[in-house]
N, C-alpha and C positions, 0 to 999 in steps of 0.2 A: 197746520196744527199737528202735534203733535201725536202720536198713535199710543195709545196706552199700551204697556207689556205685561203679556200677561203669561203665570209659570215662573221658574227657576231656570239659571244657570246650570251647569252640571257643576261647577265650582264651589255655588251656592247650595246643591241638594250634597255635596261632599263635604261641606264646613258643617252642617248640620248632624250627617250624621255622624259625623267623628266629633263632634262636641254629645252626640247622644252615646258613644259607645264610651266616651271618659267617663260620662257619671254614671252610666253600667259597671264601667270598671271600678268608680272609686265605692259604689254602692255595694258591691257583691260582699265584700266583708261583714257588713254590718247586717245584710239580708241572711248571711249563714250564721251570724251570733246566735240567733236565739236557737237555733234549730243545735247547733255544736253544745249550747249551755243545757240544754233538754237532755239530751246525751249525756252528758257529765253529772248532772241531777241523778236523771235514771240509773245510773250507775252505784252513783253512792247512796239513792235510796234500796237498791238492791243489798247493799250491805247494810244498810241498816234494818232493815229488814232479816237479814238473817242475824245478823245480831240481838235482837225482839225476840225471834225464835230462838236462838243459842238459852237468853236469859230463860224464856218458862219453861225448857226443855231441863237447866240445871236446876231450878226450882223446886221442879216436880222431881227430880232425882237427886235429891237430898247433895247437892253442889258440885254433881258428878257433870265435864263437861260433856258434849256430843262429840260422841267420838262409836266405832265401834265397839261392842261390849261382849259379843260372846268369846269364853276363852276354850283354854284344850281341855283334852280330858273329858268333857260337856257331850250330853245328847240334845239337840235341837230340832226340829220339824223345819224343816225347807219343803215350801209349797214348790208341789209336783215331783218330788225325791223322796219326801217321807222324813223319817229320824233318822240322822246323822252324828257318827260320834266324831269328837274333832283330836284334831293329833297336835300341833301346837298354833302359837299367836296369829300366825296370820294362815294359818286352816281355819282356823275358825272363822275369823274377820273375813273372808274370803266367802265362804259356804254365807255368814249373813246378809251380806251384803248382795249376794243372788237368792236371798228367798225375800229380800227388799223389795228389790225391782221384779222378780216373780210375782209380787204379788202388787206391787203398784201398778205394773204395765198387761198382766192380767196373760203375759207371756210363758205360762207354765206348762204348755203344751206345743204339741202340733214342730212343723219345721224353723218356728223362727224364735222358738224358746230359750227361754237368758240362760245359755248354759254356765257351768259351773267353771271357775276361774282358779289357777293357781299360779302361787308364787309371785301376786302382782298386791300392791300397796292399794288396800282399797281405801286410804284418807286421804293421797295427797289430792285425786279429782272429785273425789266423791263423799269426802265426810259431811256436804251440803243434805244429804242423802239421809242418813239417819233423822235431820229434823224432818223434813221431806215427810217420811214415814210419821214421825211423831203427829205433825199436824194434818195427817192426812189430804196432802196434795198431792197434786201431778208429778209424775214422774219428770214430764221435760217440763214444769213449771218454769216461765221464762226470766225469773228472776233469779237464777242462776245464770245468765248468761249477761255477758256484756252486751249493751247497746250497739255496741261495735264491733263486736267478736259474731263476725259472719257466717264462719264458718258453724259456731256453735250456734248460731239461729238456724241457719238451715237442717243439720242435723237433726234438733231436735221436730221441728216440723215434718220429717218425715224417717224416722229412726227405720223401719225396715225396706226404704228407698237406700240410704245411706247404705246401709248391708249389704244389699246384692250386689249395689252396683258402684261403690265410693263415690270419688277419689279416699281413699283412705288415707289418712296422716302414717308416714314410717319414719324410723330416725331411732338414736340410741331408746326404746324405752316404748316408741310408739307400733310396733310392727308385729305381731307374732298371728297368735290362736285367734278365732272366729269369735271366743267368749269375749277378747279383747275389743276388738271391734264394736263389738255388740255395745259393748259401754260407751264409745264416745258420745253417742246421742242424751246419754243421763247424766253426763259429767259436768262440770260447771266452770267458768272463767274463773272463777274466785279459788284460792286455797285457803287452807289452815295454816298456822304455823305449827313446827314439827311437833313441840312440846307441847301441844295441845292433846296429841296423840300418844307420846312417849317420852319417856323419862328425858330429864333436864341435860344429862349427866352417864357417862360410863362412871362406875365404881363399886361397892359397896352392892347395891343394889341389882348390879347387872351388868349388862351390855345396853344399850339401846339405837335409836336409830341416826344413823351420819349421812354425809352426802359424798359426791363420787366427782374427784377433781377433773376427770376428763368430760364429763358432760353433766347437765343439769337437771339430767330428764331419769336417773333411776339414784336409791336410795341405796345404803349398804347396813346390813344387819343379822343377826348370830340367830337363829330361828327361835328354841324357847328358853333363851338364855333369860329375859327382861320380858315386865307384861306392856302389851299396848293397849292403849286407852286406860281408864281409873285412874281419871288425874280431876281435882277438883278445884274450886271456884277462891278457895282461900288461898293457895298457894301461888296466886298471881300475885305479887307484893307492889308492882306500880300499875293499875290499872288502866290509867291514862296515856300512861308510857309505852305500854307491850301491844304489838299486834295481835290480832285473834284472825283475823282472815285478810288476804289483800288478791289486788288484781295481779294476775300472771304476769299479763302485758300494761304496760301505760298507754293506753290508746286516742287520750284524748288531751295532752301537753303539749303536744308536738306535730308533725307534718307528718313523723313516721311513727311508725308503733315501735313502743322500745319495751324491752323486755325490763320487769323488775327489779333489776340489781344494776344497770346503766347507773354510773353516778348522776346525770343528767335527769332521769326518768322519776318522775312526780304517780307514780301508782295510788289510788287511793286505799287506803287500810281504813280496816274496822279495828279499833281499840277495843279493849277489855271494858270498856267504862261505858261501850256504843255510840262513842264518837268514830267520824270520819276525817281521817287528814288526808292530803297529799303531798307532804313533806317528801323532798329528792331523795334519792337513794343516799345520794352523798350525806346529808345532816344527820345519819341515823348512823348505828353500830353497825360496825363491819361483818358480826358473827363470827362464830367458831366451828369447832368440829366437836359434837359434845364427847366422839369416841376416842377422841384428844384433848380432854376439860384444860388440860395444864400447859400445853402451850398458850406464849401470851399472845401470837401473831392470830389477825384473822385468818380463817380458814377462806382459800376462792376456788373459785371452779369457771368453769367454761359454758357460755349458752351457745348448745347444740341445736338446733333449733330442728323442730319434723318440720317436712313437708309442706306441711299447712298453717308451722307459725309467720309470724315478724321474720323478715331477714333479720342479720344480723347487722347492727350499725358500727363502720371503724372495722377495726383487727379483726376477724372470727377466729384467730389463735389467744387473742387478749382474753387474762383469766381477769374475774371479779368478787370481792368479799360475798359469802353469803349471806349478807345482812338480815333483815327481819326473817330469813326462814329458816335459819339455825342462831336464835337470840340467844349470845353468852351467858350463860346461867340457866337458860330454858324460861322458864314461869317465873325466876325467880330475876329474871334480871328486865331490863328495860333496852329499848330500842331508840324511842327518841325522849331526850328530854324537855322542858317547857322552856 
């Protein structure tokens, strides 16, 4: 008679488990959707959300966007400095923008106090900041930060760990004074578009603010030649069409993060209207130079990228239009259409 066998071949425990590791392998996709879709939700309800906030903020300020507001000339009270008179557009913007966060982060004293910043654009990271202050939230309120953007979760969880000890981001725009620093922890993934902050247009009116073809990371502008900020809610003529804020980075299209002006790169934008899209770089307007309204070529530039962004994908010498963050016309022109 026969002897019954009992156990496995090793043949047989190896056809098993290589049939268990294929449907691990074919499953893993579908087990990271929802977790990647949560991501991309969080993200665009973050912008929508500050969008919510943009609208009651203009409301309540008879159609004045968020943007910074004190100008020169002006006496202001900066908690833990006193009254301060300011000398021009971005002195001022500058000195508010540290008695913001003075008094949101409650840092107006002692050795790790928000000191006071010059000659740095307090709207491209932080025009989040003035609503911030309006609805009386957290300084590192986490809805300023992408779901993805790591580095800016960590910073803000521990903003005076970051200080002492970095890694700090350096690169064209990111490197200097201690005041600088100090702000990565309050800054936000998202930006404004330029005209949101300043005039559409050099002319008539002034100078206002351009971008700098060798890198991407600093602005170019004539001190109190044009005011910044006092731009309002009627002057946007296609709502639906014009960006109001968008992601830096595209983080979650792709396998790699790509910077916002990739023609490839799907960033999500906040519309004037408080819708969200993520229409590619490429289907939208190339932009201009508004300190050049009258050439008809888009205006491009280079992403430089610090330390602590995205590499860069392809050429790092390849220049690209600066689409939604310098929109031809300013407020008055459109980005994508329907």
């Amino acid at each position: 008679m026969a002897r019954a066998r009992h156990g496995y071949t090793l043949i047989e425990v190896l056809a098993v488990a290589v049939g268990v590791l294929v449907i691990v392998v074919v499953a893993l996709p579908t087990l990271a959707q929802p977790q990647w879709m949560a991501r991309v939700q969080t993200s665009r309800d973050n912008l929508r959300f500050w969008g919510v906030a943009a609208g009651s903020y203009t409301m309540d300020y008879a159609g004045l966007m968020p943007a910074y507001s004190w100008q020169p000339g002006g006496v202001y009270h900066v908690e833990g400095y006193g009254d301060v008179s300011t000398n021009d557009w971005l002195d001022a913007q500058n000195w508010q923008e540290t008695d913001i966060l003075r008094r949101l982060t409650g840092r107006s004293s002692g050795a790790h106090k928000i000191r006071r910043i010059e000659n740095i654009f307090p709207h491209r990271r932080r025009t989040h900041l003035v609503m911030t202050d309006y609805m009386s939230l957290s300084a590192t309120d986490r809805r300023a930060a992408d779901p993805q953007d790591r580095n800016q979760l960590i910073w803000q969880h521990d903003p005076i760990g970051f200080e002492e000890n970095g890694p700090w981001p350096e690169g064209p725009g990111g490197a200097g004074q201690l005041a600088f620093i100090q702000r990565w922890p309050y800054s936000s993934s998202y930006q404004p578009t330029v005209s949101s902050f300043s005039l559409d247009r050099a002319g008539l009116a002034g100078d206002t603010v351009g971008p700098v073809a060798s890198t991407c990371n600093l602005f170019v502008y004539t001190g109190n030649v044009a005011p910044l900020g006092n731009r309002h809610d009627i002057e946007v003529a296609f709502p639906s069409g014009k960006v109001f804020m968008f992601e830096w980075h595209d983080r979650h299209s792709a396998s790699q993060d790509l910077w916002y002006a990739y023609p490839q790169a799907r960033a999500n934008k906040l519309m004037f209207d408080g819708g969200v899209q993520d229409r590619p770089a490429s289907e939208g307007g190339g932009g201009f130079n508004p300190r050049n309204p009258d050439n008809p070529e888009a205006f491009v530039y280079r992403y430089t990228p610090l330390t602590t962004d995205p590499a860069e994908v392809g050429d790092p010498e390849a220049m690209y239009p600066v689409g939604v963050r310098f929109t031809r016309e300013g407020l008055a022109g459109i980005d994508y259409t329907q």
